[in-house]
C-alpha positions in Angstrom: 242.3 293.6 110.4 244.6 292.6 113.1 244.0 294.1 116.5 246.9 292.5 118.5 250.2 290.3 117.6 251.3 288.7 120.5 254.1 285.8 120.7 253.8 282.9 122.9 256.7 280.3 123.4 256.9 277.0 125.3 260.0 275.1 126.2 258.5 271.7 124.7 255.7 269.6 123.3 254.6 269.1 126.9 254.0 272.9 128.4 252.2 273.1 125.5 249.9 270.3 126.6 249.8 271.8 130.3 248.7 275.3 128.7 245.9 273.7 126.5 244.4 271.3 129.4 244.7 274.9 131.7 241.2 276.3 132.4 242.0 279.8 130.7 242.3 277.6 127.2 238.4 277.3 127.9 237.6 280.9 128.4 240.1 281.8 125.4 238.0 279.4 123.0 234.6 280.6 124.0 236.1 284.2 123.5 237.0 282.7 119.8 233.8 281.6 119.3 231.6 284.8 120.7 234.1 287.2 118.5 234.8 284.9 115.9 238.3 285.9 116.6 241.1 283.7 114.2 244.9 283.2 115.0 247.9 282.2 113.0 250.1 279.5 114.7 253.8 279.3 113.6 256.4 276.6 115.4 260.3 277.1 115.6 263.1 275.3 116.5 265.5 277.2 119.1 269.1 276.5 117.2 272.2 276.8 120.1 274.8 276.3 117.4 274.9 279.8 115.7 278.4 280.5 114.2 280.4 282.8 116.2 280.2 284.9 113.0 276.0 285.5 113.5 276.8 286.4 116.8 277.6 290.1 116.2 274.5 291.0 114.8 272.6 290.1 117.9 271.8 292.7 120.9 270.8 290.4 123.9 
């Protein structure tokens, strides 16, 4: 059963490092532990060069 699907994005390897040394990371991973709570991770590359073409299907 998934409860919640949330989305989390950094702008690079090191934010990613600040946010898993943060003190919250703690709390998060005894939470995992007490609930036995699992989580997917997923990574993607931002791509700037999309064809002027791709463009018109996107709503910003």
């Amino acid at each position: 059963m998934v409860l919640q699907k949330d989305l989390d994005s950094w702008e690079d390897q090191e934010s990613i490092d600040v946010h898993h040394a943060s003190p919250m990371m703690q709390t998060i991973m005894d939470l995992r532990e007490k609930y036995d709570l699992h989580m997917t991770v997923e990574r993607y590359v931002s791509d700037k060069s999309m064809p002027d073409k791709d463009a018109d299907f996107i709503r910003k």
